[in-house]
N, C-alpha and C positions, 0 to 999 in steps of 0.2 A: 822764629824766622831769622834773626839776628845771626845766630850761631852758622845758620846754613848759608847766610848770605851775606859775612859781615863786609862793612865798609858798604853797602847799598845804600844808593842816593836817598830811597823812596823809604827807609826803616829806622827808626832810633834804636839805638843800643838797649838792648832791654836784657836782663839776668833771670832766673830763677833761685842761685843761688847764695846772692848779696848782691852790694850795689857797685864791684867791684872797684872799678876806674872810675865810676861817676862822683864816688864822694870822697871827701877829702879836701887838703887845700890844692890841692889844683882842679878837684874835679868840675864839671858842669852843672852837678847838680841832677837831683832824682827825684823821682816818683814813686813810691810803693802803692804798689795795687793788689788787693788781698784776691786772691784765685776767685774763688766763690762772691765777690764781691756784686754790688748792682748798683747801680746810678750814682756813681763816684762814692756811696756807702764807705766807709775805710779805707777813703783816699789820701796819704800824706804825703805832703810836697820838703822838698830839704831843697833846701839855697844852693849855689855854687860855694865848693869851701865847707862847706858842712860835713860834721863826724857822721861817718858809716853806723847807721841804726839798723841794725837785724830785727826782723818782728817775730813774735813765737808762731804765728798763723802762715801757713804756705802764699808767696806774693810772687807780684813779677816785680823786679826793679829795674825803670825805665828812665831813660835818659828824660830832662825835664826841658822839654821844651814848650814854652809858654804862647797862647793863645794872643793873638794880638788885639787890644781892643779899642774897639771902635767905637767911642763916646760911652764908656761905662759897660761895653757888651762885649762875649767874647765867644764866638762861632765856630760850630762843629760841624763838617758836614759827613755824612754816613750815607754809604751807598752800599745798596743791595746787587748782587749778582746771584743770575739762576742759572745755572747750565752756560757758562760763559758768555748769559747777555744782561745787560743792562737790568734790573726790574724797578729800583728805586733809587730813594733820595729821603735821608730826614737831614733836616736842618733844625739844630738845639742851639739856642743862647743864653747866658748866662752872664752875671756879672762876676761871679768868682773865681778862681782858677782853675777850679775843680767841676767841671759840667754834673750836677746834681740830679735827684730827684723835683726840684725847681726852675729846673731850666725849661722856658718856651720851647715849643715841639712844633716843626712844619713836615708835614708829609709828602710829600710828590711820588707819582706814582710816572712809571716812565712806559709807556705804550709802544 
């Protein structure tokens, strides 16, 4: 979505094919997220300033921007769309940076 839309408020910089601009010394700092991946599963986080790490597995490398947290917790929210309406809501918490296979799970169901 990046590509088709870059500079969009609502998207962080994300690559397929390195971490271009995000690492380095000036960059902001990344995310690799391995394609095939699940519940943050081969998630690595690089600092701002950090050397550009290519991984052998196909990823997306996204701009990192971190979770804010709230007394040790750090909140995801995830919404469902059906046919352009509304259908849900999870809400996952976590104390890592990385929202896991251990992250609390809330469901809401939107009627």
């Amino acid at each position: 979505l990046w590509e088709l839309y870059p500079g969009h408020p609502n998207l962080l910089p994300a690559y397929l094919d390195g971490p271009r601009e995000l690492a380095g010394p000036d960059g902001a700092g990344y995310v690799a997220k391995p394609l095939l991946g699940r519940e943050g599963a081969g998630v690595t986080v690089h600092e701002p300033g950090s050397a550009p790490v290519l991984r052998d597995e196909p990823c997306c490398y996204q701009e990192l921007a971190p979770l804010p947290d709230f007394a040790g917790n750090r909140v995801v929210l995830g919404a469902w769309v059906v046919e352009d309406e509304a259908a849900g809501l999870g809400i996952r918490e976590s104390a890592g940076l990385v929202t896991d296979e251990y992250a609390r799970f809330l469901p809401h169901v939107i009627l």
